[in-house]
C-alpha positions in Angstrom: 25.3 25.1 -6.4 25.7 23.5 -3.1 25.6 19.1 -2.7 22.7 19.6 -1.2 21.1 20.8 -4.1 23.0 18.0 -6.2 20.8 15.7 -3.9 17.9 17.6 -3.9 17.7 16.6 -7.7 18.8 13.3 -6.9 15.6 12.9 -4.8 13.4 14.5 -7.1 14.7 12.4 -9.6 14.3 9.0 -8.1 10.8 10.2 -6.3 10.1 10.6 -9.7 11.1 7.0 -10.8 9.2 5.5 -8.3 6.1 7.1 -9.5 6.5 6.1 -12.3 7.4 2.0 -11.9 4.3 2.1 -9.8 2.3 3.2 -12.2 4.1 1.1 -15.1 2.6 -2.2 -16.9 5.9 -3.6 -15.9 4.8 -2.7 -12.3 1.3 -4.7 -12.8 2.7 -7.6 -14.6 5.4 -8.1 -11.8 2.8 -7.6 -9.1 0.3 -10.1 -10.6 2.9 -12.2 -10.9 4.4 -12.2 -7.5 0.7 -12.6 -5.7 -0.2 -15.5 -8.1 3.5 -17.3 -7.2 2.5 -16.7 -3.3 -1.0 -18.1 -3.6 0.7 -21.1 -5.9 3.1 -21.7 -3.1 0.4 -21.4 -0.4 -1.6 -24.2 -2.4 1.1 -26.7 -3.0 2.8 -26.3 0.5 -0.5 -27.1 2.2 -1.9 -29.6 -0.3 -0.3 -32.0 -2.5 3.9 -31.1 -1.2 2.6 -32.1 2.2 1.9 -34.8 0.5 5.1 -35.1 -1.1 7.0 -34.0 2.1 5.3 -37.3 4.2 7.2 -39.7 1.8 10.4 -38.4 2.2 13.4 -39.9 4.5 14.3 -37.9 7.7 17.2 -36.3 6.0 15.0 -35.2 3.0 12.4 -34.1 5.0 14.4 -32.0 6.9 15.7 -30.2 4.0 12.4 -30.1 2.4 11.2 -28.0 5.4 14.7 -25.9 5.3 13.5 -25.1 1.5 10.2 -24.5 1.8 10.7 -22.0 4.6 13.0 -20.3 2.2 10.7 -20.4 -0.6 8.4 -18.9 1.9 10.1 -16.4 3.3 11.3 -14.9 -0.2 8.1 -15.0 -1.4 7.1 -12.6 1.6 10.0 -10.2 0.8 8.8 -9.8 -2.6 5.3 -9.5 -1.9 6.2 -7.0 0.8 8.1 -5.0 -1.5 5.2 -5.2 -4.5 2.7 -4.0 -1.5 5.3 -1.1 -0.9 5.0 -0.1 -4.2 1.4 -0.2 -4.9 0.9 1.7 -1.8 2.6 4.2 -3.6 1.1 4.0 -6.8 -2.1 4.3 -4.6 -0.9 7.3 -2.8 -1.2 5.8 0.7 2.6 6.0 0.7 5.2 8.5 -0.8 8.2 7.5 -2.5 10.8 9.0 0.0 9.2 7.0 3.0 9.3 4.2 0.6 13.0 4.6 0.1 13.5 3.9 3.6 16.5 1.2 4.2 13.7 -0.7 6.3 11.9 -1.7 2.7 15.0 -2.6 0.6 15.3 -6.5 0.0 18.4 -8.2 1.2 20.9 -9.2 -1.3 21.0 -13.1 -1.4 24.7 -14.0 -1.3 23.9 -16.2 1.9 20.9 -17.4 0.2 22.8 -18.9 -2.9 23.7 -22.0 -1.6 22.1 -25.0 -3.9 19.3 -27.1 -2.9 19.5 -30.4 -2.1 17.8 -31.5 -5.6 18.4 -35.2 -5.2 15.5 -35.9 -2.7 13.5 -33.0 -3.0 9.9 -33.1 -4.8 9.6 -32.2 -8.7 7.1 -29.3 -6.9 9.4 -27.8 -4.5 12.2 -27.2 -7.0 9.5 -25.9 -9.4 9.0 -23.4 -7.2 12.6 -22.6 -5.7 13.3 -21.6 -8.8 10.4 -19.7 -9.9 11.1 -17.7 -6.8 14.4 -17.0 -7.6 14.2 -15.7 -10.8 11.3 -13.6 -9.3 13.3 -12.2 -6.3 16.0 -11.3 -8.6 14.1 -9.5 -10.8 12.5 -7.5 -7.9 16.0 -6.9 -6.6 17.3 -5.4 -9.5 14.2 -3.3 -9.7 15.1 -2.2 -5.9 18.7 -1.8 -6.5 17.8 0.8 -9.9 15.3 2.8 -8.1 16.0 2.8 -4.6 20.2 2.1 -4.6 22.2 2.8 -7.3 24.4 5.5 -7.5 24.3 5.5 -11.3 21.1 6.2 -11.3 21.6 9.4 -9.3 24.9 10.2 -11.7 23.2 9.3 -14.7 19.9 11.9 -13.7 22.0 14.9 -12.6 24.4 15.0 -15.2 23.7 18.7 -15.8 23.4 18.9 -12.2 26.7 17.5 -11.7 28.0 19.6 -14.4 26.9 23.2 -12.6 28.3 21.7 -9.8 31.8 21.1 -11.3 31.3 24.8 -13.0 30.8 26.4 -9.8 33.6 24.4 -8.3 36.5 25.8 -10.9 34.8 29.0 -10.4 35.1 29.7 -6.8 31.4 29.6 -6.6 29.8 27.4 -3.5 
């Protein structure tokens, strides 16, 4: 058995996965969730944390507007990637053009750096930190199905096996 094979089974595999997260209460619990944290966000950012935000010093202010651009912009990564996904479950996509690097979220080790939680509203953290845990579920989510190697490993293992057969066996 050639590697191409090996990752032919790969593909099937995870094509397979992908299917099936989309069409997965998990998959409709996340997505309900996500939507209802951006429309939450949406609601306090234009109604009572801009009323928050005009009571802040300069200095808060400034790093209120750092945040909620943050907040925003992670919230669109997730919802992005939950649209992804329900395009799929929907058929309008498939899973391999799903897979595509252009629809995996970015890892948020420059993202980890702590708010400023001294002069920042009750709100804003709220949310901050809603997010978070959301965007790191999602991740995970993306790094199992769409990423990880041990995934592949852990779905071929007969694959790999006939491949390690063929291998001692002069067989390519």
């Amino acid at each position: 058995m050639r590697m191409t094979e090996t990752n032919g089974g790969a593909a099937r595999w995870r094509t397979g996965g992908v299917q099936d997260f989309a069409s997965s209460e998990l998959f409709d619990r996340t997505f309900q969730e996500g939507m209802e944290l951006v429309e939450e966000t949406a609601a306090y950012l234009d109604g009572s944390g801009r009323q928050d935000s005009k009571m802040l010093s300069r200095s808060a202010a400034l790093a209120y507007a750092g945040e909620s651009m943050r907040l925003t912009t992670r919230l669109m990564q997730v919802a992005s990637w939950l649209l992804v996904q329900r395009a799929v479950r929907e058929g309008d996509m498939n899973p391999s053009e799903a897979s595509q690097e252009r629809y995996r979220l970015a890892d948020p080790a420059e993202d980890s750096r702590p708010a400023p939680v001294d002069d920042l509203p009750a709100g804003l953290l709220q949310l901050l930190e809603r997010s978070a845990r959301l965007y790191e579920r999602v991740l995970h989510l993306d790094k199992r199905m769409y990423r990880d190697e041990v995934a592949d490993g852990a779905a071929n293992a007969v694959l790999s096996q006939f491949e390690k057969l063929n291998a001692a066996f002069g067989r390519n």
